[in-house]
C-alpha positions in Angstrom: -24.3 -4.9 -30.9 -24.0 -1.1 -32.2 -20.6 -0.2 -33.7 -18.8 2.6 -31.3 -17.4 5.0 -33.6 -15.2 7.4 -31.7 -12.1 8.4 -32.1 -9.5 6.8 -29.7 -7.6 8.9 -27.1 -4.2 9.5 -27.2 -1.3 10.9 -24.6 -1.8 14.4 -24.0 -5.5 14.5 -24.2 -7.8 15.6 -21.5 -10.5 13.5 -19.8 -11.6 15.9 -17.4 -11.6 19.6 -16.6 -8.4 19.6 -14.5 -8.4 23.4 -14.2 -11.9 23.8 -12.7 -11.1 24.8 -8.6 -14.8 25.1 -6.5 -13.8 25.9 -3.6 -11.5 29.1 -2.6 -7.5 28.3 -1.7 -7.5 27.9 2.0 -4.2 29.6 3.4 -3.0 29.0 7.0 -4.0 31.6 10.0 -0.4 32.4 11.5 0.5 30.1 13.7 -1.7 26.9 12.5 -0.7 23.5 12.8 -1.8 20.1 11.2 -1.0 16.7 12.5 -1.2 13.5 9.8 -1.3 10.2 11.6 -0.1 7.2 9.6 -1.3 3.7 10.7 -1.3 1.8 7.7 0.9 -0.3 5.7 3.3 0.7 3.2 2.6 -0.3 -0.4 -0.8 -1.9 0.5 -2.8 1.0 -0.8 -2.5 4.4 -1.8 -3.3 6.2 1.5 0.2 6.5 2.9 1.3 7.9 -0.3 -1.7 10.4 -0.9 -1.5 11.6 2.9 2.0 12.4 2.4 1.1 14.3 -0.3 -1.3 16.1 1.9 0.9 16.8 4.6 2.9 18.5 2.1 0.3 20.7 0.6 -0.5 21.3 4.2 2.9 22.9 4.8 3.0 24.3 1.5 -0.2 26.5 2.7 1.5 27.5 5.8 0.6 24.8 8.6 3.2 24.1 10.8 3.3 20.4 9.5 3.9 17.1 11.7 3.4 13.4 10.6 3.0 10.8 13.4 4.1 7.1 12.2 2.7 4.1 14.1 1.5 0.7 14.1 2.5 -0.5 10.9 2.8 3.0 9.6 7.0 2.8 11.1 7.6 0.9 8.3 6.9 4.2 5.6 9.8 5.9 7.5 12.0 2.8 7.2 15.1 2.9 4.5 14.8 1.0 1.4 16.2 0.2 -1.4 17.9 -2.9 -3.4 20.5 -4.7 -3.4 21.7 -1.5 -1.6 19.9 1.3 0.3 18.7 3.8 -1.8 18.9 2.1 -4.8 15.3 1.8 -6.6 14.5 -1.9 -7.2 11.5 -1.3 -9.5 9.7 2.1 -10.2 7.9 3.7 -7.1 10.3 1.5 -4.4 11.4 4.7 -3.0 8.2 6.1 -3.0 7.6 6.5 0.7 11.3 7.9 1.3 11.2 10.5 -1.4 8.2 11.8 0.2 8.9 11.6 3.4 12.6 13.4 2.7 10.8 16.0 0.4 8.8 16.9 3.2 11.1 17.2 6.3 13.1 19.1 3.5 10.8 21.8 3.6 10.7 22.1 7.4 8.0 19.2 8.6 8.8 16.8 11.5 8.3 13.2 11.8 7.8 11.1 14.5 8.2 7.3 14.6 7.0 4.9 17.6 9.8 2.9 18.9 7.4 0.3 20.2 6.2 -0.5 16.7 9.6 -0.4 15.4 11.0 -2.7 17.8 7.7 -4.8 19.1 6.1 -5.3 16.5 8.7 -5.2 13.2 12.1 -6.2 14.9 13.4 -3.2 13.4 15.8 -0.3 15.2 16.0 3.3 14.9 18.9 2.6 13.0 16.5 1.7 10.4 14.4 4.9 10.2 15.8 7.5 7.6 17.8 10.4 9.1 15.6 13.1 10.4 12.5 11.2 11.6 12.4 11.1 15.5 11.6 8.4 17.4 9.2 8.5 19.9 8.2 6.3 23.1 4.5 4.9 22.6 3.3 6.9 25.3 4.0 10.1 23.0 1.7 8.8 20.3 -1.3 10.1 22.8 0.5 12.8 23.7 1.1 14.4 20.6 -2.1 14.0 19.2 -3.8 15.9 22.6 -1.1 18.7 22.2 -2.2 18.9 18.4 -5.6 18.8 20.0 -4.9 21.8 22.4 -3.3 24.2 19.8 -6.6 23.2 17.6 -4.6 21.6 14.6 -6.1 20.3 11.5 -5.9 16.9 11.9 -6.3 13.6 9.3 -5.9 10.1 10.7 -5.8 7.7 8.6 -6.0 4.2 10.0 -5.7 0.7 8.3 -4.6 -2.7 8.9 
């Protein structure tokens, strides 16, 4: 087998051209919306996270920002935390919350399904972080064919 002789990397270096952008910095039109629809299960993957970065990005480029939590995606907006809420049990526990927070912080809405929260997770609105709005099932159509109407950007992401 050939010897490798290369020099190791080390913290700081960079692998790849980070700074490189090929496409042009999309902006919001006035008055354009996106919706992110969350059906997927907290920390069993990295889409929930990565779309939550999105639909902050989103906002940060103007859209008028919502994120629609169903299915198992409730249980991003739930409260964490051990032994006591808010309290970070290992690194990235709070994950979800800090995200979620950061965003309605800066002015985007989130909306929770009460039938996934109580039907399918035993869980109440109690149990939802301050801010996000729960929501009767039939709304989960509904918001996503008003989105529809007022031609929002739209990313569904959908797991099991």
């Amino acid at each position: 087998m050939p010897k490798v002789d290369k020099e190791q990397h080390k913290t700081g270096d960079f692998l790849v051209d980070y700074e490189e952008k090929v496409f042009e910095d999309v902006q919001a039109e006035p008055g354009a919306k996106a919706l992110i629809t969350f059906h997927t299960v907290a920390f069993e993957g990295s889409i929930g996270l990565v779309n939550l970065l999105q639909a902050k990005r989103l906002q940060r480029k103007g859209f008028e920002t919502k994120i629609l939590l169903y299915g198992p995606g409730v249980l991003l907006g739930v409260q964490r935390g051990f032994p006591t809420l808010g309290s970070e049990a290992f690194p990235g526990n709070l994950a979800y919350n800090t995200q979620i927070q950061q965003f309605m912080d800066e002015g985007g809405e989130v909306y929770a399904c009460r039938f996934a929260l109580q039907a399918l997770y035993g869980q109440t609105e109690k149990a939802l972080m301050e801010g996000i709005r729960p929501i009767n099932p039939l709304d989960v159509m509904d918001l996503q064919l008003l989105m529809a109407k007022e031609n929002a950007f739209v990313v569904h992401t959908w797991t099991s």
